[in-house]
VOKOLNU-490672 format. One record per residue (C-alpha): residue in one letter; x, y, z. Coordinates in steps of 0.2 Angstrom, whole numbers, plus 5000, padded with zeros to 4 digits. Example, Ala and Ser with C-alpha at 12.3 -4.5 7.8 and 13.67 -1.06 7.14 Angstrom:
a506249785039 s506849955036 
***
This chain:
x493948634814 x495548694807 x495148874815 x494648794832 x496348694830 x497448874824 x496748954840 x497248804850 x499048774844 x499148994848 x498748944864 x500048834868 x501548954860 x502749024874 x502449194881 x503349324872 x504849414882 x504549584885 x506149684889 x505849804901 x507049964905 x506950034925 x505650154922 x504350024913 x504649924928 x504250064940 x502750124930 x501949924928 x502149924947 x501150074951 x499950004941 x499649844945 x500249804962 x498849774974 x499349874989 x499150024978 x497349994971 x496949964990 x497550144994 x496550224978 x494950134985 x495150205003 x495150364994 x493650334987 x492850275001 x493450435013 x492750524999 x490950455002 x491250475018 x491450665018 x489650685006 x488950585020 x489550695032 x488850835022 x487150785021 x487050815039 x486651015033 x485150935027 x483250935032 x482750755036 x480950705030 x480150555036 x478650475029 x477350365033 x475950255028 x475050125041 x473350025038 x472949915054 x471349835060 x471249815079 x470349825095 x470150005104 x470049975121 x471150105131 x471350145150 x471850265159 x473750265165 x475750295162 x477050145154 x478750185153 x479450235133 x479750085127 x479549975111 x478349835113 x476849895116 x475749995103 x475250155108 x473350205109 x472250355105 x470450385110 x469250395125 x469350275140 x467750175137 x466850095153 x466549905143 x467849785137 x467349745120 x468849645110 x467749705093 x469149765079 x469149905068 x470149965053 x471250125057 x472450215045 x473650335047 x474850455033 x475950585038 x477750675036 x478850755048 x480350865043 x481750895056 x483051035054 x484451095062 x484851265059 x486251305070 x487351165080 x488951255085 x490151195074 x489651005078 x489450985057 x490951065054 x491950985064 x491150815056 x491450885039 x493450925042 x493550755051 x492950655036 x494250775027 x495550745036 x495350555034 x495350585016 x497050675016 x497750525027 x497150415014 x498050504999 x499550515012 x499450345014 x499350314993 x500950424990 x501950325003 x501250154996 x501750204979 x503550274984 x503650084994 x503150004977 x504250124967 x505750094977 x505449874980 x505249874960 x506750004957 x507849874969 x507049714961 x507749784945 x509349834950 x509749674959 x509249584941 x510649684933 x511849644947 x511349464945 x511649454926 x513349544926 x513749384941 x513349294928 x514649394914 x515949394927 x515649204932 x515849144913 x517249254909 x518049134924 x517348984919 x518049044899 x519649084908 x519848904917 x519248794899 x520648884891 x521848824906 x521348654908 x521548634889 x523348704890 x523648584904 x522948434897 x523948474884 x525648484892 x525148324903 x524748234887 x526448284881 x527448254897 x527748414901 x526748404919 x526048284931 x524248204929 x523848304944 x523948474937 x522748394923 x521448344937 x521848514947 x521248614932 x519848514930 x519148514946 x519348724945 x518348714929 x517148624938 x517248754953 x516948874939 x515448804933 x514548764948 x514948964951 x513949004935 x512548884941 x512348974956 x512449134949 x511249094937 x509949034950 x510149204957 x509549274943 x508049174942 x507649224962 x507749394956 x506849384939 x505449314949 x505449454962 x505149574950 x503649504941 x502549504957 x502949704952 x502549714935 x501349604934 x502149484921 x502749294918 x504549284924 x505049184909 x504349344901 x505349474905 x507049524901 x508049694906 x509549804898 x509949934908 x511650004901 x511650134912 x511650064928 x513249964921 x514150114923 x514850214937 x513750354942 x514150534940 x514450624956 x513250704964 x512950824979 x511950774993 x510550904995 x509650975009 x508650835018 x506850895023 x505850755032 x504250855031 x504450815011 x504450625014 x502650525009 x503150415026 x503150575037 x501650655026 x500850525030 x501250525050 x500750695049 x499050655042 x498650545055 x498950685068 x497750805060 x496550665059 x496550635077 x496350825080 x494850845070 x494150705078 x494350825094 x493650955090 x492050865086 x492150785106 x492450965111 x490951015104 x489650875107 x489250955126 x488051095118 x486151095115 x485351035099 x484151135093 x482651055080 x481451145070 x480151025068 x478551005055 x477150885052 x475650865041 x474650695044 x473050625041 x472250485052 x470550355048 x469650265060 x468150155062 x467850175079 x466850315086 x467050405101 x465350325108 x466250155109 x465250085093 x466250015076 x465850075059 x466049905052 x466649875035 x467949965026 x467850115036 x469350185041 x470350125029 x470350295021 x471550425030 x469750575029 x470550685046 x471950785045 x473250885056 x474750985056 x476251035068 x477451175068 x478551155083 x480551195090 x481251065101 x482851065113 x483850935117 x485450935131 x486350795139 x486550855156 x487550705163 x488450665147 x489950785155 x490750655163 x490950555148 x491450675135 x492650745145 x493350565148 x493250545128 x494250685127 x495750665138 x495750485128 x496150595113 x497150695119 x498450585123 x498150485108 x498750635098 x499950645110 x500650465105 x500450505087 x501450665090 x502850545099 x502750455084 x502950555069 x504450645079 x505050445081 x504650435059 x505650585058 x507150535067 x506950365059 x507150425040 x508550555047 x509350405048 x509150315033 x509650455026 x511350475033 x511750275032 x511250295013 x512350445010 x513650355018 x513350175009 x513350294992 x515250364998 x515850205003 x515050104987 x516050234976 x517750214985 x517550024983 x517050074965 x518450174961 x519550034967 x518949894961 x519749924943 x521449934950 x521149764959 x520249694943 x522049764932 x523149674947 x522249504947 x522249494928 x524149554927 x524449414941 x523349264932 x524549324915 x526249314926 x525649134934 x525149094918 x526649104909 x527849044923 x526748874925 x526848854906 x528848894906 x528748784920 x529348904931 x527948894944 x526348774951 x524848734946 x524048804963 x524849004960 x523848974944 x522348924949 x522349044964 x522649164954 x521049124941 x520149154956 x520649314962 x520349374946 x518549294945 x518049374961 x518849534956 x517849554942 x516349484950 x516649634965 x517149764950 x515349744943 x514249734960 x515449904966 x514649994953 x513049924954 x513249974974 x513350154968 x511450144960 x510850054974 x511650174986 x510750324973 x509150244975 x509150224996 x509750414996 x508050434985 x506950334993 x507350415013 x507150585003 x505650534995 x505650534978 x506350424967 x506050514949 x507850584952 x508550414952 x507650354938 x507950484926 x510050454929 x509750274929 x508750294914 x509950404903 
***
């Protein structure tokens, strides 16, 4: 009992917090988001599918065993193959008699292809080309992952420092609206300046609120990534609080991108899948080999053995044979199949030239963002410098009675925001790094500088 209530009362403890740096983040994401076990699985599916194409090399043996007890009478003329009817061995018997014997039958047939001009071949490096598409496909999943966790994370860092900055103002405007109340207390200043500062603390506070809420939204973003509880992770990332160190802008190579890999994969896919159309139109040629053994109780002068006779497979036979097989009039259709795929690899050809031109893109707007994110950056702290010397001269005027309650407040605000536009420049820097990274393609860079 006591154990069973120990165990229970365990139970019912919060989830411990478990502080997480970028790279943790990154790594749980890969791990545990589902799109990227759905890629590992198609991996191993297209790798069944190349053995199964492989087996083709094969000989195929089939077997059989067949017991049946049934009338024998047989006559003369054709029916169309077909599957309904079964088919009959034996003399064509002048009397209609519907008396049944037993018949059995075992035998085995081996089929082999020896040559098929490349048709295997072509299977082969078809099934492998849709293996390579589906790797493709797992490195661009898992940059996607990388780079949705990576931005999950940042913007919880950028939503925590809000929430610095936003206290700092709400700090800033208690200390005010004491000094105030003070002074009204005393005489000194209207009851309006008393409410005034009051309703900016209040202003202040609701900005702390909402701030705050943002960081919930983006605490909760990043658990679908990592695959915990929001209320169980935390983050410190001192790093990405800092300005990062100038870089410059390598080379950009689309061929190198997991998006364009995997574009790219698709075309040698549809290609492969070409060459096997191109050569289907040839002759197949089938080295065949049987052994079989029959039993019957019916004799070739129309009488039944009666009994178990036949049950027993006592006659035997064996075939060697080589058989040809050619479509004539499948021409037509082949060569429609293949003007099909033609232009499909056409399309696809449009397409990864339209992936390509796409992340060229990106890659400029990144570069740009990052410049533009470190000019603001590098201006910010002058801003953040003027707005506090400006609340510190307002400040002292109002209280020497020199100026009005609403330079003052105006001037808390400008301060507020300036240190609230201070902290996301620099965090602007890292997310303009990591869009550079992500068109590029690999993201290891980043996180290696975010995580020093």
């Amino acid at each position: 009992m006591m154990l069973a209530a120990s165990i229970a009362v365990f139970a019912q403890l919060p989830p411990q917090p478990v502080c997480l740096t970028i790279m943790q983040a990154v790594d749980a994401a890969l791990r545990n988001y589902p799109s990227v076990r759905v890629s590992q699985e198609r991996i191993s599916a297209a790798g069944a599918e190349i053995q199964l194409a492989r087996t083709t090399y094969l000989p195929r043996v089939d077997m059989l065993a067949q017991a049946n007890r049934a009338t024998r009478n047989n006559i003369s003329g054709l029916l169309f193959p077909q599957g309904i009817i079964p088919s009959m061995s034996g003399p064509v018997l002048s009397t209609d008699n519907l008396g049944a014997a037993w018949g059995s039958a075992v035998g085995t047939l081996v089929t082999w292809e020896p040559f098929d001009f490349g048709l295997r071949t072509a299977s082969v490096a078809a099934t492998t080309a849709a293996r390579s598409r589906s790797e493709a496909t797992l490195k661009r999943t898992q940059l996607d992952v990388a780079v949705a966790a990576a931005d999950a994370y940042v913007t919880l860092i950028a939503a925590q420092d809000m929430v610095r900055a936003a206290q700092a103002g709400v700090d800033r405007a208690d200390a005010l609206f004491r000094t105030i109340s003070a002074l009204v207390n005393a005489k000194l200043r209207p009851g309006a300046d008393s409410s005034r500062a009051e309703a900016e603390l209040a202003a202040a506070r609701t900005q702390v609120i909402q701030t705050q809420q943002a960081v919930e939204i983006a605490r909760a973003n990043l658990s679908q990534f990592v695959g915990l509880e929001p209320a169980q992770i935390t983050v410190s990332a001192p790093r990405l609080l800092q300005l990062p160190p100038e870089q410059a802008v390598l080379a950009f190579n689309t061929a190198t991108n997991p998006v364009s890999m995997e574009q790219n994969a698709v075309v040698e896919q549809v290609r492969a899948q070409l060459r096997i159309l191109k050569r289907s139109y040839f002759p197949r040629f089938l080295l065949q080999g049987a052994a079989y053994s029959r039993g019957t109780g019916a004799e070739a002068n129309g009488t039944n053995l009666g009994g178990f006779h036949g049950l027993a497979p006592s006659t035997q036979n064996y075939a060697l044979g080589f058989t040809v097989t050619f479509p004539v009039f499948d021409r037509p259709a082949i060569r429609a199949r293949e003007a099909e795929q033609s232009a499909t690899i056409r399309a696809e050809t449009a397409r990864y030239q339209q992936i390509s031109s796409d992340l060229k893109t990106r890659w400029n707007v990144a570069v740009a963002t990052m410049e533009g994110a470190r000019n603001v950056a590098v201006n910010t702290p002058i801003q953040v410098a003027a707005a506090r010397a400006a609340t510190n001269q307002t400040t002292a005027r109002y209280q020497s009675g020199l100026g009005n309650i609403d330079a003052v407040a105006e001037a808390h605000r400008l301060l507020t925001q300036a240190e609230i536009d201070d902290a996301l420049a620099r965090l602007n820097c890292w997310r303009g790094l990591l869009g550079i990274a992500a068109a590029a393609g690999d993201i290891q860079p980043f996180l290696a500088e975010a995580s020093k």
